[in-house]
N, C-alpha and C positions, 0 to 999 in steps of 0.2 A: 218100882217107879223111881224109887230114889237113886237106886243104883245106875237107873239112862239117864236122869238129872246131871248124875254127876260126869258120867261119860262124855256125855255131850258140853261139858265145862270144859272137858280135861282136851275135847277132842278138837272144838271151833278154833281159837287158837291158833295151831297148827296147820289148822284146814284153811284160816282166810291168808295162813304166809305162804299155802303151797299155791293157791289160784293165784295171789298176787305176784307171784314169782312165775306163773307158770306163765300170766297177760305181758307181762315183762318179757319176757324173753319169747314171747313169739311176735311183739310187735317191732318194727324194723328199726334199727336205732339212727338216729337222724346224725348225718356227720358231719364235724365239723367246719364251716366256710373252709375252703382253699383260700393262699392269700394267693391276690395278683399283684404284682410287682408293678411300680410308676415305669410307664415307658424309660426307656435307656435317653440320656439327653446328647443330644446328636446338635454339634457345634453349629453356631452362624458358621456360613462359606468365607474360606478366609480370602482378603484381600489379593488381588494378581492385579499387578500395576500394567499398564499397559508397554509394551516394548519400547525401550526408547530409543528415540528416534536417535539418530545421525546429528552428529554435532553440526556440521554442514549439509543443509540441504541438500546439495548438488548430487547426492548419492544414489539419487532418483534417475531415471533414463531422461537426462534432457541434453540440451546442447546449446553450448554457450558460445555463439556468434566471435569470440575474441578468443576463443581456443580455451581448454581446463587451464587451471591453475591451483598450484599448493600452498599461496602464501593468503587467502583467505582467511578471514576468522568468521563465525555466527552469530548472527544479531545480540544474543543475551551475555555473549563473551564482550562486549564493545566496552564497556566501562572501566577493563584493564588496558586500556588503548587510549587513553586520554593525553592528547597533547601530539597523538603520534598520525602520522599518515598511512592509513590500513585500507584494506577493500573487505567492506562488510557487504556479510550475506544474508540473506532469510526472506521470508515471504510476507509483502505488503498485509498483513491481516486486517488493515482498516486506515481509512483515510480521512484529513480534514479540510476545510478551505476556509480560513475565520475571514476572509477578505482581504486580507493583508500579508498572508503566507500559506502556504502547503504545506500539510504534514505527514509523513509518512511512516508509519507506527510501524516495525518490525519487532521481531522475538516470538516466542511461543504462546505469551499473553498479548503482545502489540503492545507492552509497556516497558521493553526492557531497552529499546534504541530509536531514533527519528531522525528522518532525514527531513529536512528543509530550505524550503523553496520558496523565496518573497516573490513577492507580486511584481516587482522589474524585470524577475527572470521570466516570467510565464511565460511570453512572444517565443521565449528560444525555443518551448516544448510545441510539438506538432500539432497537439492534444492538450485538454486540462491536463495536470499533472496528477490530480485525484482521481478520474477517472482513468488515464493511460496506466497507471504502475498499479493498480489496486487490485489486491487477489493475486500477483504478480511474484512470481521468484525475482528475486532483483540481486544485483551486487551493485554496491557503492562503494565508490570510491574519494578522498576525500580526509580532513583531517577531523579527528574526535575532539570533539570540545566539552564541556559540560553546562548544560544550563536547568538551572534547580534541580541540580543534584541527578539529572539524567542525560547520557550521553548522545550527542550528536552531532552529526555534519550535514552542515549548511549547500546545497547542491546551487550553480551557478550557471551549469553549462548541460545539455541535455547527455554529453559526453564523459559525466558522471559517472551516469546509470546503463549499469548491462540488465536487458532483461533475457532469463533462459527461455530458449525453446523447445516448444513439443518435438517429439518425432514428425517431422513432416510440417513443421511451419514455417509459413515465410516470416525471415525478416521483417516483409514489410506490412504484414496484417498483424505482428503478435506487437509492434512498435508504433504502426503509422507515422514511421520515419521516413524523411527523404530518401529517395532514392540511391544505392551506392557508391552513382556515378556524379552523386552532386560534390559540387567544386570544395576542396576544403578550404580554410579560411586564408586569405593570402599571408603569407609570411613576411615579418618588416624585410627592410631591400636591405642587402649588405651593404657595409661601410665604403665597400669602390662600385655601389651602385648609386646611379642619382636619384634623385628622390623626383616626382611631379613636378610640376612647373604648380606653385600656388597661385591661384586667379587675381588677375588683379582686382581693385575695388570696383563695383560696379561689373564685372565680368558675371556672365549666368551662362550654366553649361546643363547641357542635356540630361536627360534622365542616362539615356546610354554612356553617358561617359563620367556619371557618377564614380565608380570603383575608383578611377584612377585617382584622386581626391581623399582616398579615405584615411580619417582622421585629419580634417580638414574643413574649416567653417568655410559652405559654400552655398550658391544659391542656385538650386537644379530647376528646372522648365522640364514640364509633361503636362500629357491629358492622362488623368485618373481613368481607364477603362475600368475598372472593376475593386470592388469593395468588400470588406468581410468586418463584421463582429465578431468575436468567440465569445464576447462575455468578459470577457478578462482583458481586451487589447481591438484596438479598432488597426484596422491597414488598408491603404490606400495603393493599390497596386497598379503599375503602369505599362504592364505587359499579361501576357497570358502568362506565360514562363514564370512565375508569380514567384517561384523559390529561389531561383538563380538570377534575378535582375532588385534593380533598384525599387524599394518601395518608404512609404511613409508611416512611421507606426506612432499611436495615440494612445495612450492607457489612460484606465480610468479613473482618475485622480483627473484629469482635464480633461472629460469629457463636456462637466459642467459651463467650463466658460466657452465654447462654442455656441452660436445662433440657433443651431439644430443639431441635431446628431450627426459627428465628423462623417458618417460611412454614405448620409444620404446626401448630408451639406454639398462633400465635395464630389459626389460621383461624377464618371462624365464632364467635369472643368477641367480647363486646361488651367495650369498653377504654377506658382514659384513657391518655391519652398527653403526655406533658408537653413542652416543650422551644421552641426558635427556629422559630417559622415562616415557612420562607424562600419566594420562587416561582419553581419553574422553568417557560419554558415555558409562563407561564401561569397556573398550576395551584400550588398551596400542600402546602406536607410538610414534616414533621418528620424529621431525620435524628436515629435513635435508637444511642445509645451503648453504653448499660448498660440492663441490662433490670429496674433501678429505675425508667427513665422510663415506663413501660409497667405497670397495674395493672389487673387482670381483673376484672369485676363479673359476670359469668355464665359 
């Protein structure tokens, strides 16, 4: 008995390192986690400026009524032009009418050049001048001046402004300018030309024989057939031919001191009308002040 006491001392031992060794190695050994790697960092998209444009507009298929030209500069070039007389180019991007002048914002922002147009000049344009040029490729023509510190010329004459045309446009929709056949402005007479005979005092001549007169304080006789407001300019017209003959023009600065408004006051009267006859365009008018110059006969 003692001698298995002690066998069994000698023998447990051994016996629980061979089972524990044996449950070890048959059970599966767990491995260790894989690492996974932070995604790869894959850049923001880099910046791609948009193609720049053509320093001058005109690069575009359009076609410009006075023929191409190379001595052009582009609206945002105009502030190294200062003092000079240049034909700037670029597209109306936005327009203004504070009441008292027209603005015409070019460059690629509409902040970098303006062209402007007072309110005495409006009659000359066919159109508002905000609405005709705006959205519009334009060239101007004209001298650069600067005011606060931004460049611009002052437009006086609708003969300023070229606007380009589409493939296929007319003249006269992309402008709603007279016609090509209207009269240009007459030319002073030469030195061995005689001048008018000036009217004498008390003399009153026709509406038709106004031109002959011009620049010359006179007092014309018509009936007002027909009348027009723009908004900007009242006219008192004495023919259908309304472009090419003599007419009466009223801005709005005098609109006030008339009895009623000049367009319905005078339609249909026949009238005198006193004052400088000047030509635009052509065509002979009287720019009325005070509705002293103007006396009703029917």
């Amino acid at each position: 008995m003692t001698r298995i006491l002690y066998c069994l001392v000698k023998v447990t031992p051994l016996f629980i390192l061979f089972i524990l060794s044996t449950a070890c190695q048959s059970a599966a050994p767990t491995p260790a986690p894989t690492y996974t790697p932070y995604p790869t960092y894959t850049p923001y998209p880099t910046y791609t400026p948009p193609p720049a444009s053509a320093s001058v507009p005109s690069a575009s298929p359009v076609v410009w009524p006075r023929g191409e030209r190379d001595d052009v500069i582009p609206a945002e070039d105009t502030a190294a032009f200062v003092g000079e007389a240049v034909t700037v180019e670029g597209v109306v991007l936005n327009s203004y009418n504070s009441g008292k002048a027209v603005f015409l914002h070019l460059g690629p922002t509409g902040d970098e050049f303006s062209a402007v147009i007072f309110a005495e000049d409006w009659s000359k344009f066919s159109a508002s001048p905000e609405t005709l040029y705006n959205g519009r490729l334009v060239r101007i023509e004209g001298q650069v001046k600067l005011y606060q510190n931004k460049p611009e010329i002052i437009v006086r004459d609708p003969q300023q402004i070229e606007i380009a045309l589409q493939p296929g446009e007319s003249l006269f929709a992309a402008c709603q300018c007279p016609p090509a056949d209207t009269p240009v402005p007459t030319e002073p007479p030469a030195e061995d030309t005689p001048a008018p005979a000036s009217p004498t005092a008390g003399d009153v001549v026709s509406w038709q024989e106004a031109a002959n007169y011009a620049n010359q304080q006179v007092t014309v006789k018509g009936k007002v057939v027909a009348t027009y407001n723009s908004g900007k300019v009242v006219f008192l017209n004495f023919d259908s031919d309304y472009r090419n003959t003599f007419k009466v023009v009223i801005f709005p600065d005098a609109w006030g001191r008339f009895p009623a408004p000049p367009e319905e006051y005078y339609r249909q009267k026949t009238i005198l009308v006193t004052g400088l006859v000047k030509m635009y365009q052509g065509a002979p008018e009287i720019i009325v002040e005070t509705p002293g110059q103007i006396e009703i006969l029917e």
